[in-house]
C-alpha positions as CSV (number, residue, x, y, z in Angstrom):
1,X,115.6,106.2,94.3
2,X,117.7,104.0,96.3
3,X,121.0,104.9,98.0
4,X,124.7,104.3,96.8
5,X,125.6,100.9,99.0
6,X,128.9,101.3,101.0
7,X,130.7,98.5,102.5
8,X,130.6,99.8,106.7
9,X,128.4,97.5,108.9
10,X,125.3,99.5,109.7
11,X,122.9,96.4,109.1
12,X,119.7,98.7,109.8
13,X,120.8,100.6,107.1
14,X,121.6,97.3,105.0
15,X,118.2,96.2,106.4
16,X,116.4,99.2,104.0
17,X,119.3,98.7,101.0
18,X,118.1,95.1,100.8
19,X,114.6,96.1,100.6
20,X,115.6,98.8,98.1
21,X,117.1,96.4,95.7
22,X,113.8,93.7,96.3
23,X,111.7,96.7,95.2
24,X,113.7,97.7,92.2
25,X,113.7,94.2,90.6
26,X,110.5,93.7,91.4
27,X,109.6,97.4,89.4
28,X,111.9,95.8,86.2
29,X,110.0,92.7,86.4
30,X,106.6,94.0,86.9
31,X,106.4,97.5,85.5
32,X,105.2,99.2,88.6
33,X,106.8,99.1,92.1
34,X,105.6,97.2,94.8
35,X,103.6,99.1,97.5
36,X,105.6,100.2,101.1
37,X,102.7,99.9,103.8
38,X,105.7,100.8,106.2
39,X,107.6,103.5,104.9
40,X,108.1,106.4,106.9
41,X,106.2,108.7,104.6
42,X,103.0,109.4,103.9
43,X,101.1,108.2,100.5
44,X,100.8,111.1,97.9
45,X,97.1,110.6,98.0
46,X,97.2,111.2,101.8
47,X,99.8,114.2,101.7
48,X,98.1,115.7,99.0
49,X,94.5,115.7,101.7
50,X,96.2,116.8,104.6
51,X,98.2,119.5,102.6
52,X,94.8,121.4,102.6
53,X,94.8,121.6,106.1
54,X,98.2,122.5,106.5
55,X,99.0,126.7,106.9
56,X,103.0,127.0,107.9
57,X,103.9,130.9,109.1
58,X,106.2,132.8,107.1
59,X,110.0,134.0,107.8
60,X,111.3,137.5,108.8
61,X,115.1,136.6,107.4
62,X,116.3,133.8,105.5
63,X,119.8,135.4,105.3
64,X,120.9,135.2,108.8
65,X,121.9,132.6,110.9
66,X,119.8,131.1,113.6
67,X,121.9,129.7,116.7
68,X,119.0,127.6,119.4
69,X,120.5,130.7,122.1
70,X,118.9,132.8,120.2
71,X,115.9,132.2,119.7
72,X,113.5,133.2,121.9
73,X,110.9,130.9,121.6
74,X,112.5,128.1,123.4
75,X,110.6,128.5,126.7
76,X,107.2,128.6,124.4
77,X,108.2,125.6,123.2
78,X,109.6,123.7,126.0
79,X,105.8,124.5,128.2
80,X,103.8,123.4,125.0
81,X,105.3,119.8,125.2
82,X,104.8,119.9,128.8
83,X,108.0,121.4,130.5
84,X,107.8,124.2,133.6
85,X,109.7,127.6,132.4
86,X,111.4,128.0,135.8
87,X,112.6,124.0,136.1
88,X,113.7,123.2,132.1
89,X,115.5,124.7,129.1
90,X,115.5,123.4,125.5
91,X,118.2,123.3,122.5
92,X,117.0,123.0,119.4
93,X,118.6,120.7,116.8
94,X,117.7,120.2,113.2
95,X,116.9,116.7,113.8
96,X,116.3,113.9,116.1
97,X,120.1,112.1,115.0
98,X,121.4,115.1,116.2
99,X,119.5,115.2,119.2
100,X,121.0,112.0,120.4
101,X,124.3,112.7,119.6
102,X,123.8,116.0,121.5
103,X,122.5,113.8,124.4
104,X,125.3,111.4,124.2
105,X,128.0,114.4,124.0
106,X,126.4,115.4,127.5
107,X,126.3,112.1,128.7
108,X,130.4,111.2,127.8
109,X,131.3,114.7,129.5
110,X,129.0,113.2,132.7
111,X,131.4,110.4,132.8
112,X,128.8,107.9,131.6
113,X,130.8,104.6,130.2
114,X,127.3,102.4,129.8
115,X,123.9,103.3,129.1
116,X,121.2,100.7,129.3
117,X,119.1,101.0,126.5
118,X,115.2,99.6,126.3
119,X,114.4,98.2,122.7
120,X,112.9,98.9,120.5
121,X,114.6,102.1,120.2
122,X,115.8,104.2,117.1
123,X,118.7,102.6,115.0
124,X,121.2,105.1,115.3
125,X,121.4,105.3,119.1
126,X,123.9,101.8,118.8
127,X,126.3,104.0,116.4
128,X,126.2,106.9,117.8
129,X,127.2,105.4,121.2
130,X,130.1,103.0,119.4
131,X,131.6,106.5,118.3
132,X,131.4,108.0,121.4
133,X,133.2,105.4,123.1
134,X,129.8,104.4,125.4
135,X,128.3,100.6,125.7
136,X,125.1,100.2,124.9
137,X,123.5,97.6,126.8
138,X,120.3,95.9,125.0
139,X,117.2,94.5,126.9
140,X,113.9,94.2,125.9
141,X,110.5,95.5,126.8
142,X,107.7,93.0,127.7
143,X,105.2,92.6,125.3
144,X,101.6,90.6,126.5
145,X,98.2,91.6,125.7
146,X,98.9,94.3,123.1
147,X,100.6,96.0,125.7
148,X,104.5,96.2,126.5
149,X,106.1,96.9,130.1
150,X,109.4,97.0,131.6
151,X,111.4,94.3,133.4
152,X,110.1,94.1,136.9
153,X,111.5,95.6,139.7
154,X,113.6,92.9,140.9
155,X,115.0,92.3,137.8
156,X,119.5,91.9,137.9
157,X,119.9,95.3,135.6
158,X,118.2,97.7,138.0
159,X,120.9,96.8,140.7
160,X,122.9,99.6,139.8
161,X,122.2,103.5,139.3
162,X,123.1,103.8,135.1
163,X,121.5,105.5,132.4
164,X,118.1,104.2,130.7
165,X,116.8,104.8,127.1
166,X,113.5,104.3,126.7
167,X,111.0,105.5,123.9
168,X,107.8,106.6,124.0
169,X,105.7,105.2,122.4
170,X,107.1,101.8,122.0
171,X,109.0,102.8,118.3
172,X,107.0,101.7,115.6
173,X,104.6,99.7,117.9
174,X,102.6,103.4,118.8
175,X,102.0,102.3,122.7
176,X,103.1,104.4,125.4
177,X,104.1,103.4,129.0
178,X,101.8,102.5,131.0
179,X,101.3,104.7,134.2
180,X,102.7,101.9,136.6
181,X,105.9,101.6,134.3
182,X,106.3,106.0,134.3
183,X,106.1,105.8,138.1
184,X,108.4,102.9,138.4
185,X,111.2,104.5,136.2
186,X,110.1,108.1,138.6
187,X,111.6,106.0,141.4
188,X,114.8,105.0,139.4
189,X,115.7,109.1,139.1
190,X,115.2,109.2,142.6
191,X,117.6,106.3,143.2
192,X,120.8,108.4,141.1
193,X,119.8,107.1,137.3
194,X,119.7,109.4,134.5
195,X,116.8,109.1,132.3
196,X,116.5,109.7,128.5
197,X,113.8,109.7,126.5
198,X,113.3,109.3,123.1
199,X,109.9,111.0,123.0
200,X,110.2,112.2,119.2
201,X,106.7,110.3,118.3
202,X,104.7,111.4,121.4
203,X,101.3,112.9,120.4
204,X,100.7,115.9,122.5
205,X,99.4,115.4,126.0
206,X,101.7,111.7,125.9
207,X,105.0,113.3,126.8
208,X,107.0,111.8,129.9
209,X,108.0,115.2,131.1
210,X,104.5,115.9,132.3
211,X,105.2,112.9,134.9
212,X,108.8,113.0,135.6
213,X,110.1,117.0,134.7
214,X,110.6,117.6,138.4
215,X,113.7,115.0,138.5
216,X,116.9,117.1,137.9
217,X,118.2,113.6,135.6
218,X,115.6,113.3,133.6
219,X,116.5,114.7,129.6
220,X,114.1,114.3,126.9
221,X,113.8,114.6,123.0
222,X,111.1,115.8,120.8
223,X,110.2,116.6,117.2
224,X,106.8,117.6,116.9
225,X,105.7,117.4,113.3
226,X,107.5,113.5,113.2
227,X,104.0,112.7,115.4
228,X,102.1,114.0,112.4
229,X,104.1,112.7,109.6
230,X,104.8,116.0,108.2
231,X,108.5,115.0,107.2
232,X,109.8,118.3,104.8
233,X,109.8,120.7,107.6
234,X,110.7,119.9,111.9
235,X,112.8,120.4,114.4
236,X,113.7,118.3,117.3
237,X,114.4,119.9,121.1
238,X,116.4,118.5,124.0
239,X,114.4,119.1,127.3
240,X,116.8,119.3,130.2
241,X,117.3,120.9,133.6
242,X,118.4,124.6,133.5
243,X,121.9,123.6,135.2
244,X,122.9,121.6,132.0
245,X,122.3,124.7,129.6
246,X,125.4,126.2,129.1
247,X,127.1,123.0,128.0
248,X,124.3,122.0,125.7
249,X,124.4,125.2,124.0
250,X,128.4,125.3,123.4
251,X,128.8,122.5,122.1
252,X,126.1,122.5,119.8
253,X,128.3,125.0,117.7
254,X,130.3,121.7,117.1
255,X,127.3,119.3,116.1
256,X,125.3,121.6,114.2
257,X,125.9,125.2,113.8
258,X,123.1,127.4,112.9
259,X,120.0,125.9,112.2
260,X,118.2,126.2,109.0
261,X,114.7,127.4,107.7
262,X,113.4,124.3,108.1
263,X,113.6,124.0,111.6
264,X,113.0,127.9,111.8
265,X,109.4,127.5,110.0
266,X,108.8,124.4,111.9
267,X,109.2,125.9,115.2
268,X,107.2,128.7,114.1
269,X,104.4,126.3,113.0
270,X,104.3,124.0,115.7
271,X,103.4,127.5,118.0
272,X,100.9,128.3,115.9
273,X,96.9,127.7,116.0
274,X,97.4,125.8,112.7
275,X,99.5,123.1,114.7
276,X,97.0,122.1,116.3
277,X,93.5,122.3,114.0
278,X,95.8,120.3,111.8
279,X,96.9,117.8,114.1
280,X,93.1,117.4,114.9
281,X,92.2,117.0,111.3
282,X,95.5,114.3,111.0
283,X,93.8,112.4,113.8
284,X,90.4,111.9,112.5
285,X,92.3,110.5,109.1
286,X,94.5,108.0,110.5
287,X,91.5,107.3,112.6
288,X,89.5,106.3,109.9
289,X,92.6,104.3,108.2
290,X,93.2,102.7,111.6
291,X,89.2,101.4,111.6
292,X,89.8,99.8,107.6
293,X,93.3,98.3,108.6
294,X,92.4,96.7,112.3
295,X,89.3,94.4,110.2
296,X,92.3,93.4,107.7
297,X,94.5,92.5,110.9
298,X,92.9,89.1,111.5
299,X,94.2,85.0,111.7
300,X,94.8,82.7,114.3
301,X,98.8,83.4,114.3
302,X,98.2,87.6,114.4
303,X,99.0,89.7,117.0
304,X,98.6,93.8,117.0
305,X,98.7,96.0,120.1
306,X,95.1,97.4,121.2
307,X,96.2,100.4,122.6
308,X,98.1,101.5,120.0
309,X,97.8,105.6,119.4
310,X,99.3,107.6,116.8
311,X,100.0,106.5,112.8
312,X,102.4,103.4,113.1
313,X,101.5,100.2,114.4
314,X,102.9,97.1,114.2
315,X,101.7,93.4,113.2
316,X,103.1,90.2,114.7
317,X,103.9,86.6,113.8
318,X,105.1,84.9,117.3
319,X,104.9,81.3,115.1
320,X,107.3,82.9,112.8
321,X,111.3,83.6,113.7
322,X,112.0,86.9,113.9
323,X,115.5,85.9,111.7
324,X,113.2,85.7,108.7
325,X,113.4,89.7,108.7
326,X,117.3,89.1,107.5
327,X,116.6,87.0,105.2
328,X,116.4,88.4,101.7
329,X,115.0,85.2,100.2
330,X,111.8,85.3,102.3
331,X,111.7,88.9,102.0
332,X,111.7,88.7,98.1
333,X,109.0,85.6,97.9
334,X,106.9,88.3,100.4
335,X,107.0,91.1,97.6
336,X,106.7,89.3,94.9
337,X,103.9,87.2,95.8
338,X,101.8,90.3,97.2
339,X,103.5,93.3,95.5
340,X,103.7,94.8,98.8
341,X,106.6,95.8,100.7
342,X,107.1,96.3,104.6
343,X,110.2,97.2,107.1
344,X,110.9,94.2,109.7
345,X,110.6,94.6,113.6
346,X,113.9,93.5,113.7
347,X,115.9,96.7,112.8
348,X,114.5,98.5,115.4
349,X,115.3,95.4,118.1
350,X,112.1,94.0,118.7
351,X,112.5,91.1,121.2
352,X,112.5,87.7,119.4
353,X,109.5,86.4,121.7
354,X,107.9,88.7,119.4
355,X,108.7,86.6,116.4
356,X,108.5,88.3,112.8
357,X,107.1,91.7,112.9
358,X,106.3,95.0,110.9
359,X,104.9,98.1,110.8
360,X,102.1,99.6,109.1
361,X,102.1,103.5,109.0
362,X,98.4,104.8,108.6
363,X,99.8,107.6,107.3
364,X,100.2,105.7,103.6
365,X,96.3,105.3,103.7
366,X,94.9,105.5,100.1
367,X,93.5,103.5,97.2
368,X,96.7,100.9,97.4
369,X,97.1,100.8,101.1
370,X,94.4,98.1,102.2
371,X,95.0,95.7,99.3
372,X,98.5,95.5,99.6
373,X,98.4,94.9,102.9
374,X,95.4,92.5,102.9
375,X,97.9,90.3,100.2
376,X,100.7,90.6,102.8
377,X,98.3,89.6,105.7
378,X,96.9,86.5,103.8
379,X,100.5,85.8,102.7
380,X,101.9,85.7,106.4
381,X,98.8,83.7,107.7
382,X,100.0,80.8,105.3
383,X,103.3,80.4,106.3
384,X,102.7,80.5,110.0
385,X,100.0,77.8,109.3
């Protein structure tokens, strides 16, 4: 069902409305709708497999409330994803938007006027920041041999101690940082920059922390079950050092309250053996829809990252401009030509060197997964030719 439009500029949001309206026409025309090979979802034929694997614990209240202070699993938590109990706390939020605005809260009280934000990142970071009165300040990672990087060292923007947002993996691209990169942005903490890390895709073992915990400036957020696509139930948990407790946890009151049995099951899930034999079991899928998709990722004006981990990755078209992702004309001869339907690179500010991009989440693996996206392949092959 799509959403009721409103006229405020959020083109990201636009972005999806636009694709919304395609689809519906196209469903009128056709009878069926066209087929999403990037929504952020899994297919019903994939949700209804993994379902069987998937064993969430049971509540001991669902009348009271449940403030992050109080519950005492935080440090659990916080050591699973690869925090040290006597150097970090957590504060759990019922989401990652609200972990960012959390962040950003922390980061206005801190005097920060500018943060310095490495794109792709999440849409909602440049909205969030607009209403908190902070710049955001695009640039772009590198991206050459399937593999992205940050601006080198002597680049003009590392001049000055700021604050960095970076995301790992690469949103929607599904590469992490490469070790030289984690070390490099070690040595910006130790120059005076605050770090943040939009970590809310990392598979386990990936998280930044594990490398850069020590540094007092370094903050990090995570949402476990987004890095397995289980979307009903999550939480998300800002990882900080134990000095900056007391002011996360106050003013969360103000951004969220109590948090809800979703996050309350979620957290008791992601502790739990089944967490992890179903994460296993998750793997091997996407695995196997990875192996299928990869021989449909072929032609001479293709591009997809090689070390890509996890369930999204992302397809590029350097011949083709990046601007076509705007454009609801080419957008509507795409879906109706191949009855398939995809999300742009460009809302989540992939570079334009890139040229037009889109994700493919693995995690919509099922009898109309591979066609549709073999139409849109062979589609996008003949107009870069």
């Amino acid at each position: 069902m799509s959403r009721a439009p409103e006229s405020a500029s959020l083109p990201e949001i636009e972005c999806i409305e636009m694709l919304e309206a395609i689809e519906d026409a196209y469903a009128k025309r056709f009878g069926a709708a066209p087929f999403n090979i990037s929504h952020w979802d899994p297919s019903d034929e994939f949700e209804r497999e993994m379902l069987g694997h998937l064993d969430v614990p049971g509540l001991g209240s669902l009348a009271s409330y449940r403030f992050s202070y109080q519950l005492t699993e935080s440090t659990p938590v916080v050591v699973k994803l690869g925090g040290v109990a006597r150097l970090h706390s957590g504060l759990f939020t019922p989401s990652t938007t609200t972990s960012i605005l959390c962040v950003l809260n922390w980061l206005k009280r801190r005097g920060k006027k500018q943060i310095i934000a490495m794109c792709p990142a999440y849409f909602s970071l440049s909205h969030a920041c607009h209403r908190f009165g902070i710049n955001l300040k695009r640039t772009y990672l590198k991206r050459s041999d399937g593999r992205f990087s940050l601006p080198t060292s002597g680049s003009r923007i590392w001049q000055n101690p700021s604050v960095l947002w970076i995301t790992n993996p690469v949103y929607g691209a599904g590469v992490y940082f490469t070790p030289e990169d984690i070390i490099f942005v070690g040595s910006l903490l130790e120059s005076g920059w605050i770090v943040v890390a939009d970590e809310c895709l990392a598979l386990p073992g990936k998280e930044m922390i594990r490398m850069l915990g020590q540094h007092p400036n370094f903050v990090t957020i995570y949402s476990p079950h987004k890095c397995i696509c289980v979307n009903g139930i999550k939480f998300s948990i800002v990882i900080f050092n134990l000095k900056h407790l007391a002011f996360m946890e106050r003013w969360a009151d103000v951004w969220y309250g109590g948090l809800g049995c979703s996050s309350s099951l979620a957290i008791a899930h992601f502790l739990s053996p089944n967490f992890d034999s179903y994460l296993a079991h998750f793997l091997r899928k996407i695995a196997v829809v990875r192996k299928s998709v990869s021989q449909l990722c072929v032609g001479p004006h293709l591009e997809t990252d090689t070390e890509a981990k996890g369930h999204f990755v992302s397809c590029y078209y350097p011949a083709l401009s990046s601007r076509l992702g705007n454009s609801r004309t080419f957008l509507e001869q795409v879906i109706n030509a191949t009855g398939g339907s995809l999300i742009p690179g460009n809302r989540s500010r992939f570079g334009r060197e890139v040229g037009f991009s889109f994700r493919v989440n693995l995690a919509r693996g099922g009898p109309r997964l591979q066609p549709a996206l073999a139409r849109i392949i062979a589609y996008m092959n003949s107009c870069a030719d």
